[in-house]
BAZATI-718450 format. One line per 8 residues: number of its first residue (from 1); their letters; for each residue x, y, z of C-alpha. Coordinates in Angstrom, 2 decimals, decimal comma. Each point is the difference from the previous one (the first is absolute). Layout:
<atoms>
NUM) a) X/Y/Z | ...
</atoms>
This chain:
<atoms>
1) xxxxxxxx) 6,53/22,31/1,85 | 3,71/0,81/-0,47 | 2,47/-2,91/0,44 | 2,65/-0,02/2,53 | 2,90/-1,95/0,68 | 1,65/-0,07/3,21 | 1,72/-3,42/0,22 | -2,31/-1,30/2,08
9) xxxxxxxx) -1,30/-3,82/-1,06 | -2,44/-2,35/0,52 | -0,37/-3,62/-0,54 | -3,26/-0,64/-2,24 | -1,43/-3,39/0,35 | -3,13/-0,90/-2,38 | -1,93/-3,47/1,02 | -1,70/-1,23/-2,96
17) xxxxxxxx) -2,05/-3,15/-0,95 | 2,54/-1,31/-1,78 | 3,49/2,11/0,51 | 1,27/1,74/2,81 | 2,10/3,15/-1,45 | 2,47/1,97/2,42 | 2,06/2,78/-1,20 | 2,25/2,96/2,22
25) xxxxxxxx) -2,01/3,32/-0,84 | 0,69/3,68/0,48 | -1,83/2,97/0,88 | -0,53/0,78/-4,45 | -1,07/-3,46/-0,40 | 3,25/-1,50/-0,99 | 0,47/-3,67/-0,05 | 4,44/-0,69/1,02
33) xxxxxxxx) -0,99/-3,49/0,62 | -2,41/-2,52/-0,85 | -0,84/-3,42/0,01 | -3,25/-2,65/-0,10 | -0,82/-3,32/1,08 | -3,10/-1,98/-0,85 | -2,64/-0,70/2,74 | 0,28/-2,95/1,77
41) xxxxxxxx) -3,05/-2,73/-0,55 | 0,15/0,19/3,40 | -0,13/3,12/1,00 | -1,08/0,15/3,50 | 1,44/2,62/2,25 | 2,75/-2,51/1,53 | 1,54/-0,16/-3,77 | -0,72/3,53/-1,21
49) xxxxxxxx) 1,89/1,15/2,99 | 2,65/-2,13/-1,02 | 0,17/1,49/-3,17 | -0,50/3,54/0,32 | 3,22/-0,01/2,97 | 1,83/-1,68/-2,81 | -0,73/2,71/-2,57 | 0,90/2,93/2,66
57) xxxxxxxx) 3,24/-1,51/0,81 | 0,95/-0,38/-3,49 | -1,53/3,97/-1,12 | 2,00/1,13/3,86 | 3,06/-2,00/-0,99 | -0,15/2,14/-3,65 | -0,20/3,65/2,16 | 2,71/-1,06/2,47
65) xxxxxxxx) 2,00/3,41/-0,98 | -3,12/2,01/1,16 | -3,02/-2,10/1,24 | -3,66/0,34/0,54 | -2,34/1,77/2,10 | -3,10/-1,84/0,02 | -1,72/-2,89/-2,34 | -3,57/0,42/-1,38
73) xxxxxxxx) -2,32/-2,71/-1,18 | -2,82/-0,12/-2,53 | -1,41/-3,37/0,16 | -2,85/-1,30/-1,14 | -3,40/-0,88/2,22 | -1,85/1,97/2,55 | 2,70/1,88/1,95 | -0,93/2,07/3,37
81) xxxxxxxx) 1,44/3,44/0,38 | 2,32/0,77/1,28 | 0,31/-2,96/2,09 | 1,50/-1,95/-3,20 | -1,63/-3,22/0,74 | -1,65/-1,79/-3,03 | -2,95/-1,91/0,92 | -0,98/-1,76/-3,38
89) xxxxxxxx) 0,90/-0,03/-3,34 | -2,11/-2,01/-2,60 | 2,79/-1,25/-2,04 | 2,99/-0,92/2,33 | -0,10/-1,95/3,07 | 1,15/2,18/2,63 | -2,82/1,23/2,68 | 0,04/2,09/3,12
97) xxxxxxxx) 3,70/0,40/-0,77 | 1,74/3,28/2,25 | 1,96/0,93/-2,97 | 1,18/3,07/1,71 | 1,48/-1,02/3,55 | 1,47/-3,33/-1,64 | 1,94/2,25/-2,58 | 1,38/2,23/2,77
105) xxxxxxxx) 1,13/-2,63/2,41 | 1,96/-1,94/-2,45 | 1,29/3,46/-1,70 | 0,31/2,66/2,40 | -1,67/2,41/-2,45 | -3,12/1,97/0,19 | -2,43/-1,16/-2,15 | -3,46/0,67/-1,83
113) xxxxxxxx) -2,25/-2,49/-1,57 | -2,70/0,83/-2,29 | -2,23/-1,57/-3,22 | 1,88/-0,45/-2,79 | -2,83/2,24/-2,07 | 0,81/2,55/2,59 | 3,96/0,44/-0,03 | -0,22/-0,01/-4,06
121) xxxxxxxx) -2,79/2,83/-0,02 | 2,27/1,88/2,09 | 3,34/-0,77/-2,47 | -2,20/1,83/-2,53 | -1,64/2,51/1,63 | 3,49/1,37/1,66 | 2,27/-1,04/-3,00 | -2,10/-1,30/-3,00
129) xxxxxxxx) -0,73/2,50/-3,70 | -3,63/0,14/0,85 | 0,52/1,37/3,80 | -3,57/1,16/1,36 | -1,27/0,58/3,60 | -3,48/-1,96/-1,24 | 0,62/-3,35/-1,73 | -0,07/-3,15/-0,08
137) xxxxxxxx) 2,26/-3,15/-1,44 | -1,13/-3,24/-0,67 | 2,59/-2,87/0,12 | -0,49/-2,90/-2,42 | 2,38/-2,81/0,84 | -1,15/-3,26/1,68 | -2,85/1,63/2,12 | -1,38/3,65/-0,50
145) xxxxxxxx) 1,23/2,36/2,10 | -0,55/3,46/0,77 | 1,46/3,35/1,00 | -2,36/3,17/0,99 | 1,31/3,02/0,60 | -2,01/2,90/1,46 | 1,38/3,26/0,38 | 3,23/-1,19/-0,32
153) xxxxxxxx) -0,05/-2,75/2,29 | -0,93/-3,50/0,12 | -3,63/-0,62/0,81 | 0,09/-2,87/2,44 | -3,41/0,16/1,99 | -0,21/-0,24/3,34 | 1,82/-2,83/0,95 | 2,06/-0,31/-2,90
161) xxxxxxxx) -1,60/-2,74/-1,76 | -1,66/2,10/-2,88 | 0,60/0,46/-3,56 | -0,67/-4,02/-0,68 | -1,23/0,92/-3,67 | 1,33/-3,24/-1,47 | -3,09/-2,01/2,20 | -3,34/2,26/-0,82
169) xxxxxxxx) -2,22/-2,08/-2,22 | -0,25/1,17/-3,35 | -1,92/-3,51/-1,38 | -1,91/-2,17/3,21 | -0,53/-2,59/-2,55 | 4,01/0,29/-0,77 | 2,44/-2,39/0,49 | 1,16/-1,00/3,78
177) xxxxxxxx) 3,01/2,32/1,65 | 2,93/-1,09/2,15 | -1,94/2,19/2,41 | -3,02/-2,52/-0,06 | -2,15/2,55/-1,57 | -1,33/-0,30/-3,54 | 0,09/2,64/-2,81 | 3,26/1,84/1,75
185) xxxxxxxx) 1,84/2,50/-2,27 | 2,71/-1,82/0,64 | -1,67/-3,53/-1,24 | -0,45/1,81/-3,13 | 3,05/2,26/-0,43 | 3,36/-1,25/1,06 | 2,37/-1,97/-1,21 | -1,88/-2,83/2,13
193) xxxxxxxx) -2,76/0,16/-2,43 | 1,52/0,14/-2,85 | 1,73/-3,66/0,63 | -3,32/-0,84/0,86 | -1,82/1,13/-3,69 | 3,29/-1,30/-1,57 | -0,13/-3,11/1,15 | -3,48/-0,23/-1,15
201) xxxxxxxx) 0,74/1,37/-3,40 | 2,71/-2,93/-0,38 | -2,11/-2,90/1,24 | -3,09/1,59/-2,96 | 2,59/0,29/-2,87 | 2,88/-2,42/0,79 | 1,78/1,20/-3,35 | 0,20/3,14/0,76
209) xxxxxxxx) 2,93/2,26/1,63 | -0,46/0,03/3,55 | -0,42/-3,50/-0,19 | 3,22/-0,15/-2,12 | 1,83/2,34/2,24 | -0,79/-1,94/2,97 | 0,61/-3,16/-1,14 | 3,77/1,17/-1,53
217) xxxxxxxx) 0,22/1,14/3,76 | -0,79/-3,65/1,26 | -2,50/1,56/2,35 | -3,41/1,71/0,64 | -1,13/2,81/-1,56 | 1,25/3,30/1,32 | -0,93/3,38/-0,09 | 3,35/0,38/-2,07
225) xxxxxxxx) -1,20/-2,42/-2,44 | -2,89/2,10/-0,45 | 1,96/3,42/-0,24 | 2,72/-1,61/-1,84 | -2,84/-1,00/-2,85 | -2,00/3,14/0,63 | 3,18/2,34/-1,30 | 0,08/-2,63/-3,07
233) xxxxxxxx) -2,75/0,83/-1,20 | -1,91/-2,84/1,03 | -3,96/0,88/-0,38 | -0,85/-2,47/3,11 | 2,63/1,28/2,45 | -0,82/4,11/-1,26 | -3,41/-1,49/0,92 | 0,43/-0,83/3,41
241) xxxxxxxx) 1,82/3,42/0,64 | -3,09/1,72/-1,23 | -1,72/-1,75/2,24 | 2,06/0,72/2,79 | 0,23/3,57/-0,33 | -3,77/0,62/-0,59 | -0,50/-1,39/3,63 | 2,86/2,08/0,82
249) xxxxxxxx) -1,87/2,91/-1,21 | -3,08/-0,50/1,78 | 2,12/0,12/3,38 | 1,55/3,19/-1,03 | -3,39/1,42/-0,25 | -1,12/-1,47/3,01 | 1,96/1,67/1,67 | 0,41/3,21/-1,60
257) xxxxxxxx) -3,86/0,27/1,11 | 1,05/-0,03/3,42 | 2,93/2,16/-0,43 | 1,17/2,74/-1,90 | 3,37/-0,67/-1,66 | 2,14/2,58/-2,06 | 1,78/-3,63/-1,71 | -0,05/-3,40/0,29
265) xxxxxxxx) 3,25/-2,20/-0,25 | 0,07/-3,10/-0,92 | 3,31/-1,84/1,50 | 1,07/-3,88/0,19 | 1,23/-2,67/-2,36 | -3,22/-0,09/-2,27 | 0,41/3,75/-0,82 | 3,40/-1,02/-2,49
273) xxxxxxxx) -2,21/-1,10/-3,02 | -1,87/3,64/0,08 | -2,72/0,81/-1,92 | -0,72/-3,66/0,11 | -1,62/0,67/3,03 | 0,09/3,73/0,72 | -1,82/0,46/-3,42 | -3,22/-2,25/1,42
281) xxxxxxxx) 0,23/0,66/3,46 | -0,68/4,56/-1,00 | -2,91/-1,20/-2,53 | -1,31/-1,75/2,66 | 0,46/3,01/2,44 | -1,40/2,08/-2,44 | -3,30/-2,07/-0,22 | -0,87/-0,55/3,39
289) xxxxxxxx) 1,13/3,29/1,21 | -2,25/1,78/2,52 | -1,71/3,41/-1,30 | -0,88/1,21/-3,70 | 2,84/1,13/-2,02 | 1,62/3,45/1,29 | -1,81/-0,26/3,59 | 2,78/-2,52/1,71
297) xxxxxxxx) 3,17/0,28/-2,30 | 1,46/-3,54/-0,39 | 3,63/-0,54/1,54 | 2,52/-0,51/-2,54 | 1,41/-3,99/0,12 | 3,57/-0,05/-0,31 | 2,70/-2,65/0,71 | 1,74/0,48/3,10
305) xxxxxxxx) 3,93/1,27/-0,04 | 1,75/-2,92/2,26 | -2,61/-2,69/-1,09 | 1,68/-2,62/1,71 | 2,67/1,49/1,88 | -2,65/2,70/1,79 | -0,39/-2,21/2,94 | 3,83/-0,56/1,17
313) xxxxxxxx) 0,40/3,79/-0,43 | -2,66/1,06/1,76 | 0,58/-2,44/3,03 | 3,48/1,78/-0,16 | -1,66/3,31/-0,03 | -2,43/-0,59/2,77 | 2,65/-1,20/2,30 | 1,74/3,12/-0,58
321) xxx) -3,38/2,30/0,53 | -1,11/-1,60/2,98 | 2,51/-2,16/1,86
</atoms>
């Protein structure tokens, strides 16, 4: 798909676990403003609300000279569609929240709320190096997310709660979700579980980096701990990664037995170290792929083109597509 500019621009907001990212985007997928502010502890609707009117009066205030048309939102959680109201998410604290109408009242602009996994799949189907009607991308940050696109649109099921990918159950003997299920992708693949298997690396081998790391940080043991030791060459922390990315894997081929994807994209924080975890996580697909060799070809794995900036972009360009 060709790119146009027209001057028309969207503000892109992108509700993470830990970070909520907003940025003024165009029609090409340019970013002319940006900014980020970590998620409250307490993020209930009352002080995300708060927030996220803050953030569009500061991105409006930046395109006073020509302004906006609409704001999209990729947040993460179980969003309805189209209505834009959230009504969980397993890592934040807001519930039942009307994301949608609150955002209009207090801005006067149309808006469109989404999953986070959703707005980034579109970012890189519309605008990404890999584009293809028939893919998927996986977003590794705090939780797993996912974006499915089918025929070059996002594949929402009926009500538009689909495409959870981060919560089917790779391991039932796995370790306990935010969700309240056990053996979730995500409990296995994000950046969640990676402080988690960190933090039990440190507390076996008190000597060793992570444990260093952390304690030179005055704090717990992070998932940057564990990437900072991992890219140091640190056997334990490369460990954990491989680890990571096999279970990864096995979700990629979960799903690829239920779809057929031309790629898969693999987007989010976690995807910076690279074949840290890409190089596990397409072994992994590989081996549990369905089919003998030659019968089902096996999707190539590839890291995503925005990795962490895919889901303020395509919140921008899904306000401009739809509202």
């Amino acid at each position: 798909m060709a790119r146009v500019t027209n001057g028309r621009r969207a503000i892109g907001l992108d509700i993470g676990g830990t970070k909520v990212a907003g940025a003024i985007v165009s029609e090409d997928g340019t970013v002319h403003a940006e900014l980020r502010r970590n998620t409250p502890d307490t993020s209930d609707a009352g002080t995300m609300n708060g927030l996220l009117r803050d953030m569009v009066s500061e991105l409006r205030a930046h395109e006073a000279g020509t302004g906006v048309c609409a704001i999209g939102v990729g947040a993460a959680g179980t969003v309805e569609w189209p209505d834009g109201r959230i009504r969980w998410a397993p890592n934040s604290s807001y519930q039942d929240w009307d994301l949608r109408a609150d955002l209009e009242a207090a801005t006067g602009l149309p808006t469109v709320v989404d999953n986070d996994g959703n707005v980034a799949g579109l970012a890189e189907a519309r605008l990404g190096d890999t584009r293809n009607d028939d893919m998927v991308l996986l977003t590794v940050g705090t939780g797993v997310g996912a974006g499915i696109m089918l025929g070059g649109r996002i594949y929402r099921g009926p009500h538009g709660l689909g495409a959870e990918v981060g919560h089917m159950t790779i391991n039932p003997d796995g370790p306990r979700c935010g969700c309240g299920n056990h053996g979730c992708l995500e409990s296995m693949a994000s950046g969640t579980a990676l402080a988690r298997m960190g933090h039990n690396a440190a507390a076996h081998d008190p000597d060793g980096m992570i444990a260093g790391l952390a304690r030179e940080a005055d704090g717990e043991v992070t998932g940057r701990h564990v990437t900072t030791a991992a890219m140091a060459g640190d056997r334990t922390a490369q460990s954990l990664f491989e680890r990571l990315g096999r279970a990864l894997g096995i979700g990629i081929a979960g799903i690829n037995a239920i779809f057929e994807f031309e790629v898969v994209l693999i987007g989010g924080g976690l995807v910076d170290v690279g074949e840290l975890l890409l190089g596990p996580a397409r072994r992994a697909a590989r081996e549990f792929h369905y089919g003998p060799p030659g019968v089902r070809p096996v999707p190539p794995v590839l890291p995503a083109t925005y990795k962490g900036d895919a889901g303020k972009i395509g919140a921008g360009l899904l306000a401009l597509e739809e509202a």
